[in-house]
C-alpha positions in Angstrom: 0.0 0.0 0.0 1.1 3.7 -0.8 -0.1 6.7 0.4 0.4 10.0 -1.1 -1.7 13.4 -0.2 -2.4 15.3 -3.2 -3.4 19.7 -2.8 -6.6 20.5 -4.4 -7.5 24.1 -5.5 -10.6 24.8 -5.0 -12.8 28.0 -4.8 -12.7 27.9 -1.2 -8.8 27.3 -1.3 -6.1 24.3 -0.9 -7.4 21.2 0.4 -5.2 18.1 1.3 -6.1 15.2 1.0 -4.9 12.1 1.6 -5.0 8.5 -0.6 -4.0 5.3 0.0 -3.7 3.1 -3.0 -3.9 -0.5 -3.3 -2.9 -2.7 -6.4 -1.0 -1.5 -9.4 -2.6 -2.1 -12.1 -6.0 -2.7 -13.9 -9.9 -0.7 -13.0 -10.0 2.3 -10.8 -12.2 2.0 -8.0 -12.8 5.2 -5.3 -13.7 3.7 -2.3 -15.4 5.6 0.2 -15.1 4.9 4.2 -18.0 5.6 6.4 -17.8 7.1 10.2 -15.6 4.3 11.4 -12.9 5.4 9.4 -10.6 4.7 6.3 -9.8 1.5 8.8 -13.0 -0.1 7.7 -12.5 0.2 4.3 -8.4 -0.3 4.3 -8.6 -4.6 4.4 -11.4 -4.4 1.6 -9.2 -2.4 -0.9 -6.2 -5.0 -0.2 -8.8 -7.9 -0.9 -9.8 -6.7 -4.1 -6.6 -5.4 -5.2 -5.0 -9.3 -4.5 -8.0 -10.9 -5.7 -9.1 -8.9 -8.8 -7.1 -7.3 -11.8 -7.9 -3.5 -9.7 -6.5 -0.3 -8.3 -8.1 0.6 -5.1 -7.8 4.6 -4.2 -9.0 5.3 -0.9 -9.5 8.9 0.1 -9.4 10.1 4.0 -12.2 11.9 4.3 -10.4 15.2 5.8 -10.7 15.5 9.4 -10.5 11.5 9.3 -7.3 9.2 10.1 -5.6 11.9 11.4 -5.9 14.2 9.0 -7.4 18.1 8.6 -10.5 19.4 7.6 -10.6 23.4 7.3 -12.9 24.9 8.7 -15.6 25.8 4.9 -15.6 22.1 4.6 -18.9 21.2 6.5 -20.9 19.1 3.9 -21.2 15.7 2.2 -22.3 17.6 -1.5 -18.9 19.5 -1.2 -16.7 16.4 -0.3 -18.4 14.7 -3.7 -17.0 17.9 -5.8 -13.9 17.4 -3.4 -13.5 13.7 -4.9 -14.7 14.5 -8.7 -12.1 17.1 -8.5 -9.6 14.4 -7.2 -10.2 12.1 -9.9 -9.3 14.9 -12.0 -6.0 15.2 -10.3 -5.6 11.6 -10.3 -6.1 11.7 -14.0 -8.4 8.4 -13.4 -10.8 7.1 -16.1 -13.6 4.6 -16.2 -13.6 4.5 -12.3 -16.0 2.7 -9.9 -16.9 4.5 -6.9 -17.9 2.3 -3.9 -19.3 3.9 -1.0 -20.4 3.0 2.7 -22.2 4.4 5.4 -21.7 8.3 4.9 -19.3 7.0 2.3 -22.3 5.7 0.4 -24.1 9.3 0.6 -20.7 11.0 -0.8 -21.2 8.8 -3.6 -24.6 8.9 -4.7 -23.9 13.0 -4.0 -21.1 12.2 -6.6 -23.9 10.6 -9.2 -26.1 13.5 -8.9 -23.5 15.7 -9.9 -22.4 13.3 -12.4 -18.6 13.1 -14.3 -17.4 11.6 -17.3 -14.3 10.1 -15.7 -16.8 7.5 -13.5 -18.7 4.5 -14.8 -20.3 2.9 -12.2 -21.6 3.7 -8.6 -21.9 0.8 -6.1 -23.4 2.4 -2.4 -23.1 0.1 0.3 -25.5 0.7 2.9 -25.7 4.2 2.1 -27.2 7.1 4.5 -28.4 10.7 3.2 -32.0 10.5 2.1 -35.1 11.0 4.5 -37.5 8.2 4.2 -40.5 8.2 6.3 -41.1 5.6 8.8 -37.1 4.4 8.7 -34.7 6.9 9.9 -31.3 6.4 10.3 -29.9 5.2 14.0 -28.5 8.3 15.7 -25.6 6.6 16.6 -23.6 9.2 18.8 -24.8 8.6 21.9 -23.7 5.1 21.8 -20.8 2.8 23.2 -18.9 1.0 20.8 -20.4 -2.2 22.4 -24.0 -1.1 21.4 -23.0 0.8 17.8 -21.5 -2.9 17.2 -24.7 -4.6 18.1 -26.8 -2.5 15.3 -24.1 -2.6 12.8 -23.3 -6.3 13.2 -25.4 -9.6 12.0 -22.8 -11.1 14.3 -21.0 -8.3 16.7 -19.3 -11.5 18.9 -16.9 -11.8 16.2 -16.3 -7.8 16.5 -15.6 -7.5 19.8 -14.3 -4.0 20.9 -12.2 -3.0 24.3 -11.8 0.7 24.6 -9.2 0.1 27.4 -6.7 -1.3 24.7 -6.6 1.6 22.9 -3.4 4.1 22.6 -3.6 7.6 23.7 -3.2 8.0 19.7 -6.0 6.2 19.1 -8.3 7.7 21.1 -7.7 11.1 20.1 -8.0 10.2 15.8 -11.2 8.4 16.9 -12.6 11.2 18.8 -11.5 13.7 15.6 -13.4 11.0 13.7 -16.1 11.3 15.1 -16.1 15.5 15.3 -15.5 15.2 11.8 -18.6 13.0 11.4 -20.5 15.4 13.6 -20.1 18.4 11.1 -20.6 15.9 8.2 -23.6 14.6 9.2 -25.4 18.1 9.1 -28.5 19.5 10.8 -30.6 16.9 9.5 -28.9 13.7 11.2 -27.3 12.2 8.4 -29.7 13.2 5.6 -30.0 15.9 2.7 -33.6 16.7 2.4 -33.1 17.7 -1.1 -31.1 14.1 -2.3 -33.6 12.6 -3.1 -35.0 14.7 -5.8 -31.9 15.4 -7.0 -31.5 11.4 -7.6 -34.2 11.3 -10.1 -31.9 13.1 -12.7 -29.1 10.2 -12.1 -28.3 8.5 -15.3 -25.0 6.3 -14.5 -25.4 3.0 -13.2 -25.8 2.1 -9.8 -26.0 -0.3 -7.4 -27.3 -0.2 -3.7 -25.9 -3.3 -1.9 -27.3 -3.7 1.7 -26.7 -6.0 4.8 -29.7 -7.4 5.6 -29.3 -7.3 9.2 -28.3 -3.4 9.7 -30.4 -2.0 12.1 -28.2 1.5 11.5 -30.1 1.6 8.3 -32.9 -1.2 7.7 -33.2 -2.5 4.5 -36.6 -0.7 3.6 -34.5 2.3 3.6 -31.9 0.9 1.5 -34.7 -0.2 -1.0 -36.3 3.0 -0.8 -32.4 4.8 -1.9 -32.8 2.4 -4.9 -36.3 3.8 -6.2 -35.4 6.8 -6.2 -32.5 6.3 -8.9 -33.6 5.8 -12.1 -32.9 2.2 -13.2 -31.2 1.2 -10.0 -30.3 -2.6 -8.8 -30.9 -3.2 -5.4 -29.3 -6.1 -4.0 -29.5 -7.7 -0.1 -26.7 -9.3 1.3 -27.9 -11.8 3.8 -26.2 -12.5 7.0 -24.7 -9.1 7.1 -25.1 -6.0 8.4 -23.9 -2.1 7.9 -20.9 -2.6 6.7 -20.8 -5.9 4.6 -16.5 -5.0 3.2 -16.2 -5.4 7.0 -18.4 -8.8 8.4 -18.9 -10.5 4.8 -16.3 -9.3 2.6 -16.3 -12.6 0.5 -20.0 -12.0 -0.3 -19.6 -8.3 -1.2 -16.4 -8.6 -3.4 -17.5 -10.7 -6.3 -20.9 -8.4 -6.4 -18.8 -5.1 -6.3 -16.5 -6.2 -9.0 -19.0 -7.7 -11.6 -21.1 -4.8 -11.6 -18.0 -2.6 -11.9 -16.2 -4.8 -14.7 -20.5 -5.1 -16.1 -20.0 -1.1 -17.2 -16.2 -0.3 -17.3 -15.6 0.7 -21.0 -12.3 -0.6 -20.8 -12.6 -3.8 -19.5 -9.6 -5.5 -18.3 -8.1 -8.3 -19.8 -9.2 -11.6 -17.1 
């Protein structure tokens, strides 16, 4: 793995940001952590790297791992432009994003806005519409022990112990979790206007969901599908909100045929 931090010019002014990069050669795929951090993602990008012809560019969202988030940088639909501009920077083509949690709303913020340079969107129990009847979790009062039990079909085999943690540690996980604060916005981890703005998506997408997430049930997830034009929804059984994470043999193989389905150059197998 390499990580470089690439400055972005933006209208706001320079923005860091950092990018891990796994593989070296064959499809771009963007792959966008959720609130946990780029940790949750990290494994998941080696996996499909070693496993599939694929160059895996993972972003920190800034104020994540460590990093800095100044202090314009307060929304999800500005970290999309953040991340179509990188791509730009990159000089990436025919690139699959794949996105969970608040990851997942970054990218179906980055379909709305739509670019060239991507060919498929794959959001893995996403967050950032409003649907009535199934709101999302408001995770932040909660221990780790009880965030594990809603985001796990199995959170036994995801056992955490906050007393092992470094000094380190806890201070990038409570900046995580500031930065996921500000992210998250005034509407608890929803844009009131996504939804609508959906409708006009024409690229494909997928929306993948555990079926045991009770962060984000699965009527939500089907309800994120309908309201992109042509959308596949798929459920992931025995899994919950973050399926790269509990299930990642189950998630790979779906993530990388509908990728390689719509890449226009399709890698040699």
């Amino acid at each position: 793995m390499t990580s470089t931090t690439h400055t972005l010019t933006l209208d706001q002014g320079d923005l860091d940001v950092t990018v891990d990069l796994q593989g070296r050669q064959g499809h771009p795929f963007l792959l966008l952590h959720g609130g946990g951090g780029p940790e949750t993602v990290t494994p998941f990008a080696a996996l499909l790297a070693e496993q599939r012809p694929a160059r895996v560019f993972t972003p920190f969202h800034p104020g994540f791992g460590g990093t800095t988030r100044p202090d314009w940088l307060t929304d999800v639909t500005t970290l999309a432009r953040i991340y179509v501009r990188l791509l730009e920077e990159l000089g990436l083509e025919d690139v699959a994003v794949v996105g969970n949690s608040i990851g997942g709303w970054i990218s179906a913020e980055m379909a709305a806005l739509g670019s060239e340079r991507i060919t498929s969107f794959t959001l893995v129990n996403a967050v950032g519409i409003e649907v009535p009847g199934h709101p999302v979790a408001d995770t932040f009062p909660l221990t780790p022990v009880e965030l594990s039990r809603l985001s796990f079909h199995d959170p036994s085999k995801f056992r955490f112990d906050p007393s092992a943690l470094t000094d380190a540690q806890r201070a990038v996980m409570a900046a995580n979790r500031a930065a996921l604060e500000v992210y998250s916005g005034p509407d608890a981890m929803a844009d009131p206007t996504l939804r609508e703005r959906l409708a006009k998506v024409t690229q494909p997408v997928l929306v993948a969901w555990g079926e045991s997430d009770q962060v984000v049930d699965a009527d939500y997830g089907r309800a994120f599908a309908a309201a992109i034009p042509d959308a596949r929804f798929e459920l992931l059984p025995v899994t919950g909100h973050m399926p790269q994470v509990e299930t990642p043999e189950q998630l790979l193989p779906l993530v990388w045929d509908f990728a390689d389905a719509h890449a226009t150059d399709r890698p040699q197998h």
